[in-house]
N, C-alpha and C positions, 0 to 999 in steps of 0.2 A: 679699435673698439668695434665692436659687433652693434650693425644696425638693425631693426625691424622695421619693413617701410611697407605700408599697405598704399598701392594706387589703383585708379579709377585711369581705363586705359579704353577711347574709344571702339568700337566693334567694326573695326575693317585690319583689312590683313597689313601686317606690318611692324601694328602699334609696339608686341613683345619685342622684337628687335629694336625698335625706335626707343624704347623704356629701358633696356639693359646696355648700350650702347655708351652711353654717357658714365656710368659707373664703373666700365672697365675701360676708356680711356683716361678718365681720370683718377686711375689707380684704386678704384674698391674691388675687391675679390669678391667675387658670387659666390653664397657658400648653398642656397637655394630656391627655385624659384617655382612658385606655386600660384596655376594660370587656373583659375576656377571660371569657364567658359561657360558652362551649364547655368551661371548664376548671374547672367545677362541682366541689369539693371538701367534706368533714364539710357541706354543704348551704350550703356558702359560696361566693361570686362572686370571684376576684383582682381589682382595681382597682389601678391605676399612676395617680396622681396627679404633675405637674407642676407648681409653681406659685412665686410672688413672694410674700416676704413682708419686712416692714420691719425684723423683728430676731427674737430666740430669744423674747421676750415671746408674740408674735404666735403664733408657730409653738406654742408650751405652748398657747395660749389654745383654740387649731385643735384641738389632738391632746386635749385636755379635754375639749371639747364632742364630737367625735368619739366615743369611748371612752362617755361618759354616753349619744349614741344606742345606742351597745351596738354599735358598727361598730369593729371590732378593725382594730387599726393592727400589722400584724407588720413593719415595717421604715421607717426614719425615716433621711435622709441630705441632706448638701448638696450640689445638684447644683453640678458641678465642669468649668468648661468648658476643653477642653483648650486647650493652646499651641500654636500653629503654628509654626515656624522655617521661614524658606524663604531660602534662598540655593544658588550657584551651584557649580557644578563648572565646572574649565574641567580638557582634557589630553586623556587616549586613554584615556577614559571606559570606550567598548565594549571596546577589545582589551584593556583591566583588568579585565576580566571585572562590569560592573555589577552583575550579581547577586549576587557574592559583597558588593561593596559594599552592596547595601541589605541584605541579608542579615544581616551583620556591624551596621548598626546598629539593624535591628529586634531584635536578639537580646537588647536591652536591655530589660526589663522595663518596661512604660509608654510604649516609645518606637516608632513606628508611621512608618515613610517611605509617606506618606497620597498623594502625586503626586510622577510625575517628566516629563518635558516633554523631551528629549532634540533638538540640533540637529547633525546631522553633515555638514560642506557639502561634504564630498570624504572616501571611505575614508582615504584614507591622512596627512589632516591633522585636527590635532586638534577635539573638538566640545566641544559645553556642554551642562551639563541645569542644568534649575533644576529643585528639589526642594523640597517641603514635609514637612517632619517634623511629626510633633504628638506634642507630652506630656504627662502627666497632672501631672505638679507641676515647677517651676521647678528642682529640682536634678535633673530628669531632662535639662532642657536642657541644661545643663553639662554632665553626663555624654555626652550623646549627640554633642556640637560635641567634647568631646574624643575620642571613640570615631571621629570623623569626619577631623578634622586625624592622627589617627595612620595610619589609614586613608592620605587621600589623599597623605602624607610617603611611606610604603610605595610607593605606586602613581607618585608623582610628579604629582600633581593637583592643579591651585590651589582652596583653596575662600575665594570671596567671601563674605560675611555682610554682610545688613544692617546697620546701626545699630544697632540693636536686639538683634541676637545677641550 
């Protein structure tokens, strides 16, 4: 499981090696580490930590020995990688006004239309865009393919989906 750990890491030299030390002897992979110095606070460094770890065992064992160097852990989460959906529009896309289309499904909380690709081979005859949405949790996808089908019935737009949507 992918961790996200923000710590507060005193301001003497060291402290980074002291804070990443513990998570790769006890088996987490570093997959990033983001040392924000210039942001010097109560005489503490932010650190953003990325990392792998095998289960919740692991990750307690991490944020223990952490906390006994005396390297304050202010935030702890499972990094969460989003969904992609990508499927097709076919119809009179642009004179539907596409912006109000993406528009209308970014308005969803967690749902982001991340690329769209647009093919128009003649004004006056219909094009295609393939579009990539991304979501932050699997009933955002539902929500958003229905937010999309109502959408292109309105407009009169076919939308293709993968297999997968």
């Amino acid at each position: 499981m992918k961790i996200s750990l923000d710590l507060e890491l005193k301001d003497v030299p060291g402290q980074l090696v002291k804070a990443l030390e513990p998570v790769s002897r006890m088996g987490g992979n570093i997959i990033s580490v983001v040392h924000l110095r210039e942001e010097l606070g109560k005489g503490r460094v932010p650190v953003h930590l990325l990392f792998e770890v095998r289960d919740s065992a692991m990750l307690d064992a991490i944020i223990a020995e952490l906390e006994r160097r005396d390297i304050w852990v202010s935030k702890v989460g499972e990094f969460k990688k989003k969904e992609k959906i990508t499927l097709v529009l076919v119809g009179h896309i642009v004179d539907t006004d596409i912006r109000d289309t993406i528009d209308r499904i970014n308005e969803i909380e967690g749902v982001l239309v991340a690329d769209l690709k647009l093919a128009m081979p003649h004004p006056e005859k219909e094009s295609s865009a393939l579009i990539d949405i991304e979501v932050t949790r699997p009933e955002k996808a539902k929500e958003a393919l229905q937010r999309l089908d109502s959408v292109a019935r309105e407009k009169d737009l076919l939308v293709i989906r993968s297999l997968r949507s």
